[in-house]
N, C-alpha and C positions, 0 to 999 in steps of 0.2 A: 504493500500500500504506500503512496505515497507522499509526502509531507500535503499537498494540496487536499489531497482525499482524506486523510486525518483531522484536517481541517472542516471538511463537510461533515464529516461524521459526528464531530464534536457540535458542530450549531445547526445543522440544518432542521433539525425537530425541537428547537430550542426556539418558544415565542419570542417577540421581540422584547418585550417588558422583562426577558430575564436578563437583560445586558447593561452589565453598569457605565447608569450617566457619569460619577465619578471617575471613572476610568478612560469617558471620553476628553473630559474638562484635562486629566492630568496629562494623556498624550497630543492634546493640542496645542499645552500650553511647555508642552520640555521635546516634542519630535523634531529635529533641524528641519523635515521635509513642513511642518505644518505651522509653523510658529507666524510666520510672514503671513498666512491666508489667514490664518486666524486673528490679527492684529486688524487686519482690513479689515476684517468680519466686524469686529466690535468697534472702529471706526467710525462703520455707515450705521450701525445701530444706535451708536451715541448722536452723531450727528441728522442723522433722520426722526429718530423716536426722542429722543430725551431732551436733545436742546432744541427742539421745534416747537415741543411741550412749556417745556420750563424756561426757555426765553420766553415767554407771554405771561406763564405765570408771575415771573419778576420784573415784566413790564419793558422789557429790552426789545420786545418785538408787537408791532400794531396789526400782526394778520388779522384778517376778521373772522369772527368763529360764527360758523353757522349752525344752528338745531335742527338737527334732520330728522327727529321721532315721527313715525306714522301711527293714526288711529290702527292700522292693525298691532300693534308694538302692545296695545292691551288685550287683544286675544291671546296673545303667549302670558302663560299664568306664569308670576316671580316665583322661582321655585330655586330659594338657597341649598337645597341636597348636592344640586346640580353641578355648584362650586367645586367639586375635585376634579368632575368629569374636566370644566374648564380648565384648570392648572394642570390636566396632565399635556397640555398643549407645550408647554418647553420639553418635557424628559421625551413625548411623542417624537418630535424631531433628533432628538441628540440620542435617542437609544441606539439611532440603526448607523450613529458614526460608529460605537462599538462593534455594533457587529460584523460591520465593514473589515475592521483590522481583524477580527478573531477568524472572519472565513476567507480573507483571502492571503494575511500576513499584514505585518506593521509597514511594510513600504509601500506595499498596493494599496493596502486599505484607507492609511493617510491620502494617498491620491487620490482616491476617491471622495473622498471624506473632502477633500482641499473642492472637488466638483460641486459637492452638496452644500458648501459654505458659500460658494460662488453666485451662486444660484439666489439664495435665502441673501445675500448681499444687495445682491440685483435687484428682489423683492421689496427689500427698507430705501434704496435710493429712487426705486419709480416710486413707491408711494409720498414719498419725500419731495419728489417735482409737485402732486396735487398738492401737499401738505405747506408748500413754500406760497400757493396763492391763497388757500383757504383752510383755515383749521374748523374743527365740526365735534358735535357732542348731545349728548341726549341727556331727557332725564333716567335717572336713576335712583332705587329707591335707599335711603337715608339706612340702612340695615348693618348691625352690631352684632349679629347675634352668631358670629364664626369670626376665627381668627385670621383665615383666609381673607375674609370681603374687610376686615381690617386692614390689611395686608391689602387689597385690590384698592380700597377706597382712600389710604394714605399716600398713597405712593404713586397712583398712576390720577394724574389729571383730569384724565377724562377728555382729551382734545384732537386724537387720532381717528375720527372714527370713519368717517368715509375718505380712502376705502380702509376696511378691517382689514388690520394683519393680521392677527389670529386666521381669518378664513383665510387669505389670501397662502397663507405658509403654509394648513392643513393640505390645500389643494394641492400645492406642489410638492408636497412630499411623498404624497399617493402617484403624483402623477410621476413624479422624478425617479421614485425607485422601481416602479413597473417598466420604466424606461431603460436605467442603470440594469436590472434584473434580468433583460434580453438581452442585453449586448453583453453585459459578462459570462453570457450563457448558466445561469442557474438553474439548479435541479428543476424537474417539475414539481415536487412536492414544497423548493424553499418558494420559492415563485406564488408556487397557491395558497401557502400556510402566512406567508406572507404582504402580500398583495391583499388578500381578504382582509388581514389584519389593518393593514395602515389604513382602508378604504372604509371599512368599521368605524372606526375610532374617527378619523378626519369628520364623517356624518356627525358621528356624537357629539363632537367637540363645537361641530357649526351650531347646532340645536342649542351645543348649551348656552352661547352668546345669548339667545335670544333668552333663555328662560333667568338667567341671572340678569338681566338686565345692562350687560355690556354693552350690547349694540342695537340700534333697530334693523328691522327689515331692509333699511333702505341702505344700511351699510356692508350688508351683504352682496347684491350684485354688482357694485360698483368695483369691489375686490374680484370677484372671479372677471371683470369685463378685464379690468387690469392683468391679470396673469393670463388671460386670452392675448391679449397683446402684446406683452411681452415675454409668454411664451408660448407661442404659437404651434410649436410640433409637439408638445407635452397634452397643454391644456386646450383642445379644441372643444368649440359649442357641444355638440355630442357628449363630451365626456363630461360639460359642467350640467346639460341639461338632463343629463340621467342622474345627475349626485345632487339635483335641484329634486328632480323627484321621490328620492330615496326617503330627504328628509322628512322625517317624523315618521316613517315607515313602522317603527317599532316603538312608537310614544303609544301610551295607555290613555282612555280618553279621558283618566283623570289628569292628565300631564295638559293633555291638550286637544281641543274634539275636533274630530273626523274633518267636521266643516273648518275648522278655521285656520288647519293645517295647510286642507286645498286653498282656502284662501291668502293666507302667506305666501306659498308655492306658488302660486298666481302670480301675487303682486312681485317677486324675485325672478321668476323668469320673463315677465314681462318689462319689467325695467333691464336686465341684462342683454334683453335683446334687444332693446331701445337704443342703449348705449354703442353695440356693434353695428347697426344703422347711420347711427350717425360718426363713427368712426371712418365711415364709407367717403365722406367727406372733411372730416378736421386736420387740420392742421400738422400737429402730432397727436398723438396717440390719449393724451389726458386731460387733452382739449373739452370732452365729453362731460367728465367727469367733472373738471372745473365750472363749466356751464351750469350743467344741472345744480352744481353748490350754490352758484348764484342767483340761480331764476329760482331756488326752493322759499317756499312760504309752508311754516308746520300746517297740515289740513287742520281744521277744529272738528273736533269731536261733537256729538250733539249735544251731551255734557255741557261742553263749552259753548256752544253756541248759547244754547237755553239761559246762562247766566250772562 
């Protein structure tokens, strides 16, 4: 047998959740091959998500923040359980840099691994061009009652939200390794044990945006119209508009009822197709997306209306 095939035989039955994120963090940050791609990595993260963020908050930047909640945003029931399913959105990306090194070797795998950061770089500096004309943010509810949504509510502003990174990064990680997974020629069984998994969880993790109150509806398609565009041989319509249906496939109708699910899913792939319409003629590619920031007015509720 040899070294390669001892290699398979070691991970290929092994889910991705058994691969230590530790393990990823320690060889990105001391591999001579990985150290450089990973400095960029956390580069465009700082400079895309945190100081686009927190220059506003300390008043060093005058973008305008727009409120993009939709009345459908109160048919997703606030449901706090939901909050782990959302946090496993970092270890979800960073399990399969491990597993990368364990199945194919620390030199390959870091190469690899250096593709997947490239990638997820790419990610934070397109959202980073919408986020340079228009910051954006919803309501959310005032909630204490986890040490998590302490953790989500102190720490993150709240001013990223069209388009969602979170969706944006589940999608390409589904889509990035089904892609990595054929041309490395992987087993049939890592392929299937695997691929199912990232494409499970990716659905989860969108659903749970909505049920914790991270994101609205409306910051969903705006993120997959984005990884449509900037990755175009990955993430085609097809493959967003089947994972648009997917959602809530397996929510219970106390999570969320039959009808309001379709009505989300509606309202998501209709606005994502909106968007790749009018990409047919913009400019660049976030042209779309900027527009719609500015021509939005939140709809009022009947609620609202009535007072």
């Amino acid at each position: 047998m040899t070294l390669q095939e001892k290699r398979i035989a070691r991970v290929s039955s092994r889910p991705l959740t058994d691969f230590s994120t530790l393990k990823a963090y320690v060889i990105r940050f001391t591999h001579p091959r990985a150290i450089c791609t990973t400095i960029r990595f956390f580069i465009a993260v700082i400079r895309n998500y945190l100081v686009r963020q927190y220059a506003h908050v300390w008043h060093l930047s005058h973008v305008p923040v727009i409120h993009v909640d939709h009345p459908l945003d109160k048919t997703v029931p606030f449901l706090p359980q939901k909050v782990s399913v959302y946090f496993r959105f970092i270890d979800f990306w960073i399990e399969p840099l491990t597993m990368l090194t364990e199945r194919f070797g620390l030199w390959k795998g870091v190469g690899l691994g250096n593709q997947w950061l490239e990638a997820i770089k790419k990610t934070y500096q397109s959202a980073g061009k919408v986020y340079a004309g228009y910051l954006s943010t919803t309501d959310r509810p005032d909630y204490k009652g986890d040490k998590l949504f302490k953790l989500i509510h102190g720490a993150d502003p709240h001013l990223l939200c069209v388009p969602s990174l979170h969706i944006a990064i589940v999608v390409l990680c589904f889509t990035f390794f089904r892609d990595l997974f054929e041309r490395e020629q992987l087993t049939e069984a890592e392929k299937t044990r695997w691929n199912q998994s990232l494409y499970a969880e990716a659905v989860a993790i969108a659903e749970s945006v909505l049920f914790v109150k991270q994101h609205s509806v409306n910051c969903i398609p705006a993120a997959f119209y984005m990884m449509t565009a900037q990755f175009p041989d990955l993430v085609k319509p097809r493959v967003i508009e089947a994972f648009i249906d997917d959602m809530f496939k397996t929510s219970t109708p106390e999570e969320i009822s039959p009808d309001n699910a379709k009505a989300v899913r509606a309202h998501i792939l209709f606005t994502y197709r909106a968007y790749l319409e009018k990409a047919k003629t913009a400019g660049v590619w976030y042209e779309p997306i900027r527009e719609w920031l500015s021509a939005y007015k939140r709809p009022q509720t009947a609620d609202a209306q009535e007072s």
